[in-house]
N, C-alpha and C positions, 0 to 999 in steps of 0.2 A: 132313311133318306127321303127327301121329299120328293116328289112326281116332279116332271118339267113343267106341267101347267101350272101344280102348284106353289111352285117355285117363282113361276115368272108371275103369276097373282101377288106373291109376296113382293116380287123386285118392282114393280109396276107401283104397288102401294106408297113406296118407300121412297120413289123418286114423285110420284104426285105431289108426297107431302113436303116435299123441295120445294117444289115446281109454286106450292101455294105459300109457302113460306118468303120464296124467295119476289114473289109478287107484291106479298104484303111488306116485305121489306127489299126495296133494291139495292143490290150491293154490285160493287166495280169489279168486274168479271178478271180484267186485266188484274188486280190486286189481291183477289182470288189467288189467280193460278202464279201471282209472286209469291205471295205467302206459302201456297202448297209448298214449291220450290223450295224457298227458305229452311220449310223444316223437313222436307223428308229427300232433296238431291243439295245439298249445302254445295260442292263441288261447283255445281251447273250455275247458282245462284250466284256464285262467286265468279263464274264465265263471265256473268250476266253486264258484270259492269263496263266492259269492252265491248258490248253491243251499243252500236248508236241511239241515243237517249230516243224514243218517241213512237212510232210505229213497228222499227224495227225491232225495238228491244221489248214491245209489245206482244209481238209477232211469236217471239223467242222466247217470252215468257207462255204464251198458249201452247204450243208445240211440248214444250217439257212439259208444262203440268200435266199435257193429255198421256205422254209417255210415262209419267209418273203414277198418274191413276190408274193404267193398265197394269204397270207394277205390283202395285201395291195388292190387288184382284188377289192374290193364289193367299196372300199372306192377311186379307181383309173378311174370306168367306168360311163358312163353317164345314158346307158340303159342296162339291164340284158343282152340281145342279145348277146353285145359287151363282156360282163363278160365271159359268155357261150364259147364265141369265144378262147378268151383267154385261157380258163380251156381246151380248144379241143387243142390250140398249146404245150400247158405242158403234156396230155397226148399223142400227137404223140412224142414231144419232147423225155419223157422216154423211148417212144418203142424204138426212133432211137438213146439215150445213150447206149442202151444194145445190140443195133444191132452196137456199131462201128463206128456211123457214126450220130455223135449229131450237130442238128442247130449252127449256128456263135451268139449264144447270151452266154456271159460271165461267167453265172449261167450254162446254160447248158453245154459248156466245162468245168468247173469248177467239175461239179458232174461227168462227163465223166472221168477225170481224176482221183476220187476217185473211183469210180468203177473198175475202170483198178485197183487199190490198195490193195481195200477191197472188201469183200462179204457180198453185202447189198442187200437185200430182193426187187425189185422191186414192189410187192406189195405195200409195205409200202409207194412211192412215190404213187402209185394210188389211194392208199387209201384217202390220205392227198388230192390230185387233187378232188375225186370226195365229198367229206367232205366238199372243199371249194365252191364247184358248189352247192351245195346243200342250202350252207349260202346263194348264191348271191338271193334264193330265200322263205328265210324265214326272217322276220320279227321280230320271239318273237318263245318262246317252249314253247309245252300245257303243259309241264311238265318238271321235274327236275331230270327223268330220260335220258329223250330226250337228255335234255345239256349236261350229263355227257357223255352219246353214242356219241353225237361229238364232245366233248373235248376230248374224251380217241381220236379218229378218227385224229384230228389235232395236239394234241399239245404230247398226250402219242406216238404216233407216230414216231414223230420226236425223242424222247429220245430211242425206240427201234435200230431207224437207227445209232443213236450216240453208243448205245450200241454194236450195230454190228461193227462198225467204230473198239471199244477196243478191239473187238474180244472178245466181251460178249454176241453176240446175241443168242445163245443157253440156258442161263443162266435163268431158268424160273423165281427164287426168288427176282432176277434181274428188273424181266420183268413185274414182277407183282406191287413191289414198283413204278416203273418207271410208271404204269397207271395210280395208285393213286398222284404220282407227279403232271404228264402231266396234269390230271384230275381239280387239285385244281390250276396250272398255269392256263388253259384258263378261269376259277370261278376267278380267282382274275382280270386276265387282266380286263376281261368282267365288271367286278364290275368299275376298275378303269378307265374305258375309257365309262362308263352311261352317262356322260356327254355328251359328243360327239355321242354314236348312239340316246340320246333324240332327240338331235339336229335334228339327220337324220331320227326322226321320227320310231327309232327301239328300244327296251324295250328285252333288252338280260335276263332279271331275268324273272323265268319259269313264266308263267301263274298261275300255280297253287299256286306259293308261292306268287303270287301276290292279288291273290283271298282270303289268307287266311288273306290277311292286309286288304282289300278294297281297292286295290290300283287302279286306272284307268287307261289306256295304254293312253288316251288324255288327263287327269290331267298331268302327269309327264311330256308329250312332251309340255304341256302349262306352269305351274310353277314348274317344274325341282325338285328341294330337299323340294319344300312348296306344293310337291304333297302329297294326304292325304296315312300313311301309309309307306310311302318310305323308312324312317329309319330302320321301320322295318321288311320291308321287304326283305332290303341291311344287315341287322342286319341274319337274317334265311340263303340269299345266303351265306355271309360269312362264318356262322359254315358249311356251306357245305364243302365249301373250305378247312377248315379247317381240319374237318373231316377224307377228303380226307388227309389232311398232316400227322395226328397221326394215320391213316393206312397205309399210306407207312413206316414210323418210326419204327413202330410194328415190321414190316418185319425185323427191324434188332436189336432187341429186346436181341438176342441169343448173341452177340456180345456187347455188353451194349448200343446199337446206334450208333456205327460206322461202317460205309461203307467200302466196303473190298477198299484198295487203288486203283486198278485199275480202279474202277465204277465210283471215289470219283468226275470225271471231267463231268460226266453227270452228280450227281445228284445234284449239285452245281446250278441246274434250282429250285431249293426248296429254296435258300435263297432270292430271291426276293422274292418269293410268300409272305413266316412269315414276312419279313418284310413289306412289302404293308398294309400285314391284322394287322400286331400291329398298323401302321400307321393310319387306318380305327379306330379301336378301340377308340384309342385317340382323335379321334374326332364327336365321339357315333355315328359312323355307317353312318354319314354325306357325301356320293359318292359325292356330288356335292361341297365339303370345298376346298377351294381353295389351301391350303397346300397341299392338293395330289396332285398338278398338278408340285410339285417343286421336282426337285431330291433329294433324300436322301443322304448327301453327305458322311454317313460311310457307305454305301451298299459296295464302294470296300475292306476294313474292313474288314465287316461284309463277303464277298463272301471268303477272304483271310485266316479269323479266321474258317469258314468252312472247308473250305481244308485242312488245318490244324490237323484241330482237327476229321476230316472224319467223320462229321456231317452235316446235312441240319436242 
């Protein structure tokens, strides 16, 4: 494994040679982090076109790609170290977005540019930064509380920043939906991408719910969905998920479930999630069925008839 200083001499290197790349050729930072978008959160991209054409949906487009590049960190490095590295460039990165004076990578001029805009809590980008460092060093959660404190951390996060974006970030009842949202988005990702951390030898469903099926953390990375228990213990994650969706709902109860119009483009992250888990349903709790890995091709529909109707 490589030393930390060795490691950040490497991460250092690697983003220089961005840095001179990207000088010698300039490219639309905004178009950047739509494309990121595009190919590695389809979902979000597909949010994207209910965001008001111009700033806003500018705005929308830097905020994801910056959540999406933190993503992508645990599934992009070879060794933790390197991971580590990386999560150190994004938190100098934000100091020096708000000091004025942000690195030549696209994402980062990108979020620079909405800042200069909006008034978006820095916090929130640290948050997310040091939530993601923390994945690059866990494996599984002893609990299902655990998961929920880092999914509110990563994913409820990002919908606070989008909120502030509308100029709804003061908005508590807002704030509080949008955790339970966030919440049961990273419970469904997680669920639908099991496949893929078994592979990497990583078992995102808590420990405890796993305990409560008999499920093995070396069964499942050995026979995948013919581990004993699996269903249902993907069966338990899910009404978590769930859960979390008919407690954000709740919050707008008072209005008969419709979302005030202005929220209506953030919380438009809730129609994938019911969709994924009706999806899951129909195939009794099966994470590993190979129809979840196909797109759903009325999700844009399905994101459209939301908006609409100022429903998730």
């Amino acid at each position: 494994m490589l030393s930390f200083n060795a490691a950040r001499r490497c991460s250092s290197t690697i983003f220089r040679r961005y840095s001179t790349t990207t000088a010698e050729t300039p490219q639309d930072p905004i178009a950047y982090c739509r494309e990121l978008v595009r190919k590695h959160d389809y979902e979000s991209f597909l949010i994207s076109k209910f965001w008001p054409a111009g700033q806003q949906q500018d705005g929308y487009f830097a905020i994801k790609a910056f959540s999406t590049e933190l993503a992508m960190v645990q599934d992009n490095v070879s060794v933790q170290t390197l991971g580590a590295v990386r999560m150190q460039f994004w938190r100098d990165a934000v100091r020096d977005i708000y000091a004025d004076n942000p690195p030549r990578h696209p994402v980062a001029l990108a979020l620079h540019q909405t800042t200069q805009r909006a008034s978006l809590p820095a916090y929130y980008f640290k948050r997310i930064i040091d939530a993601r460092d923390e994945e690059l060093q866990t494996t599984s959660y002893p609990t299902s509380d655990a998961l929920v404190g880092h999914a509110e951390s990563v994913s409820s996060t990002v919908l606070y920043l989008l909120l502030a974006l509308r100029g709804l970030g003061s908005a508590e009842d807002l704030a509080h939906a949008a955790s339970h949202v966030g919440t049961a988005q990273t419970l469904a990702t997680l669920l639908w991408s099991l496949p893929h951390h078994a592979g990497q030898r990583r078992l995102p469903i808590p420990l405890d719910i796993c305990a409560r099926h008999g499920v093995k953390q070396e069964d499942v990375f050995r026979y995948g969905g013919g581990a004993t228990g699996i269903d249902s213990a993907v069966y338990d994650f899910a009404v978590l998920a769930n859960d979390h969706m008919l407690t954000a709902r709740e919050m707008f109860k008072g209005t008969g479930g419709k979302v005030p119009a202005a929220a209506m483009p953030v919380f438009l992250a809730g129609v994938p999630v019911t969709t994924f888990l009706a999806q899951l349903e129909k195939v009794n709790f099966d994470a590993f069925a190979r129809s979840l890995t196909m797109r759903d091709w009325r999700l844009s529909w399905k994101i459209w008839s939301g908006y609409y109707r100022r429903m998730f």
